[in-house]
C-alpha positions, 0 to 999 in steps of 0.5 A: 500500500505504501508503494502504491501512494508513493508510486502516485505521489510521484506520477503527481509531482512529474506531472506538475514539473512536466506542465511547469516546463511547458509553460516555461517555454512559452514564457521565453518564446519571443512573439514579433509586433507583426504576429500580433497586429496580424492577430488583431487584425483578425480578430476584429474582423471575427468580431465583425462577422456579425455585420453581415447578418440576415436583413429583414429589408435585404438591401445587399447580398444575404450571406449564409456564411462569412469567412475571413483570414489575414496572412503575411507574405514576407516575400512581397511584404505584404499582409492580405485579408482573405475574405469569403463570402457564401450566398444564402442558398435558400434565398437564392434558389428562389431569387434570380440573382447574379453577384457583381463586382460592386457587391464584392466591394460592398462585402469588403466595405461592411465587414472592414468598415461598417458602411457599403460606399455604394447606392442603395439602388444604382449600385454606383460609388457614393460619397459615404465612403472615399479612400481616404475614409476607408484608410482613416477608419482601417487605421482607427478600427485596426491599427488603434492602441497600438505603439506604431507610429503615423509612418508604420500605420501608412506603411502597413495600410499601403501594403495590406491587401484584400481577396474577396469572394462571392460564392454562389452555391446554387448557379455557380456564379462565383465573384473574386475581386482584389485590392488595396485595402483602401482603395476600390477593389478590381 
């Protein structure tokens, strides 16, 4: 018996050194202010998501699923927001409709900024949302309360990039547009 509780109490005791190291070694991996502007980023996208929720007036695409992803490529130093949009399969099984390039950008304008930038109705550029907004708010939505300076916020919003796509699950209809990050996307 007396084996058997010293056989467990040092099972125990391994295993609390074992835990101990292990969180030793995170403690002194170094982590780079770029993993973690590219976290923020992506988290407030996430947080985001919400935005493009059902609409009881629909005045945009309805999206069944929203999915967005921020990487870097250190190669062409540049950051790229992936966005993926899939159309709610439902509503446009009844409804004929076929996505354009304006509401790729609408896509990107919600999620990103909070605004489309297009007309309602003639789906033409408004006045709501210029460049210089959109490069304003992604610096006050993404880069805020972070020890950048102006210089590294302009340099980082200059060479961050979106990929937007609109899946079309009924007719395949699929719509990709890509871009500067605050510029209009092409």
């Amino acid at each position: 018996m007396k084996r058997l509780i010293f056989i467990i109490l040092l099972l125990f005791l391994n295993q609390n050194s074992l835990a101990e190291t292990a969180f030793k070694d995170l403690q002194d991996k170094k982590t780079s202010y770029l993993d973690f502007v590219l976290t923020k980023i992506e988290s407030r996208l996430v947080q985001r998501h919400n935005l493009l929720g059902t609409q009881m007036m629909p005045v945009r695409i309805q999206f069944q699923n929203v999915g967005s992803q921020v990487d870097f490529f250190s190669k062409e130093s540049k950051i790229v927001i992936s966005i993926r949009g899939v159309m709610d399969k439902n509503r446009y099984s009844k409804k004929k409709y076929i996505p354009k390039l304006t509401d790729c950008n609408i896509l990107r304008n919600i999620l990103l900024y909070g605004k489309q930038g297009y007309h309602l109705i003639l789906k033409k550029r408004n006045k709501f949302l210029t460049d210089s907004d959109m490069k304003d708010i992604f610096i006050s939505r993404f880069l805020n309360n972070l020890t950048l300076s102006d210089e590294e916020k302009i340099y980082i919003t200059e060479n961050t990039f979106a990929r937007v796509q609109i899946i079309d699950p009924v007719r395949g209809n699929d719509v990709f547009c890509s871009g500067n990050i605050a510029k209009e996307l092409n």
